[in-house]
C-alpha positions as CSV (number, residue, x, y, z in Angstrom):
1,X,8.3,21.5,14.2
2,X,6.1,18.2,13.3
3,X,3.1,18.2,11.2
4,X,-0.5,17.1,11.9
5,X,-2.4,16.0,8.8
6,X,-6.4,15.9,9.4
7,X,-8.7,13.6,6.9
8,X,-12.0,15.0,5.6
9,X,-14.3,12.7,3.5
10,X,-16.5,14.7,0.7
11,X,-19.0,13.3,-1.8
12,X,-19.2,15.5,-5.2
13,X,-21.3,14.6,-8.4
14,X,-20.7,15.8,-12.0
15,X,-22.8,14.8,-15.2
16,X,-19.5,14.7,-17.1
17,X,-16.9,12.7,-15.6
18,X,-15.6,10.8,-12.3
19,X,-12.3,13.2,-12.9
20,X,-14.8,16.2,-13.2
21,X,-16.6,14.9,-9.8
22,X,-13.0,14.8,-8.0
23,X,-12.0,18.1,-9.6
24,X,-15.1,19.5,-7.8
25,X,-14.7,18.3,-4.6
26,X,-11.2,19.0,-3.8
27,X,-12.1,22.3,-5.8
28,X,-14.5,22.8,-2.7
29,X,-12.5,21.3,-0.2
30,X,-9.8,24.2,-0.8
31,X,-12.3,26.8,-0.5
32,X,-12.8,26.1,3.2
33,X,-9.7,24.2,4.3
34,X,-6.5,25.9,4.4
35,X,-3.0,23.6,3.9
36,X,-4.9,20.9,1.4
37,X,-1.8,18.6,0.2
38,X,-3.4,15.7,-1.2
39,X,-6.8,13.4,-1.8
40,X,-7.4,10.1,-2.5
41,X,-10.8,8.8,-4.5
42,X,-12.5,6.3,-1.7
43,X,-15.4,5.2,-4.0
44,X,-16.7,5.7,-7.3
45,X,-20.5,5.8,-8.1
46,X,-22.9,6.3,-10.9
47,X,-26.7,7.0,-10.8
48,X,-28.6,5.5,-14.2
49,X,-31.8,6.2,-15.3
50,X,-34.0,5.1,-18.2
51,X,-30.5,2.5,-18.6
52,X,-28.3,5.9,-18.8
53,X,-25.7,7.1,-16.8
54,X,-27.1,10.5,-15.8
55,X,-24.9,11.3,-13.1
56,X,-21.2,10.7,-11.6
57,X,-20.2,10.3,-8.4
58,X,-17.4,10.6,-6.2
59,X,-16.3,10.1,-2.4
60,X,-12.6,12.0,-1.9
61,X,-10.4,11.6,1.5
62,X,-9.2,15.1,1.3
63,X,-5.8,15.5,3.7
64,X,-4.9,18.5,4.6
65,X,-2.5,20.5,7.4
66,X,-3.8,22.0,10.7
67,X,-2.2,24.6,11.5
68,X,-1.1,25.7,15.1
């Protein structure tokens, strides 16, 4: 029996790290989507304020297995 793999894209922010940020959203991508196998970092983002980086960013192409 063959495979399908879907795609999801999801953003996640962390005040610590880009890893932490990634961590989080396939974290949260597992909670809801059954069969995750793998995620790949699409962009990387920072917010600054006052000349501080107060906040990182992440966007993560989360694959995962349909099932059926």
């Amino acid at each position: 029996m063959e495979a399908v793999a879907r795609v999801t894209t999801i953003t996640a922010a962390s005040e610590k790290s880009f890893q932490d940020a990634v961590e989080k959203a396939v974290a949260r991508a597992s909670k809801t989507l059954r069969g995750v196998t793998g995620a790949e970092i699409e962009s990387q983002k920072v917010k600054v304020e006052d000349g501080r980086i107060t906040e990182y960013r992440a966007t993560v192409n989360v694959t995962f297995i349909l099932e059926g």
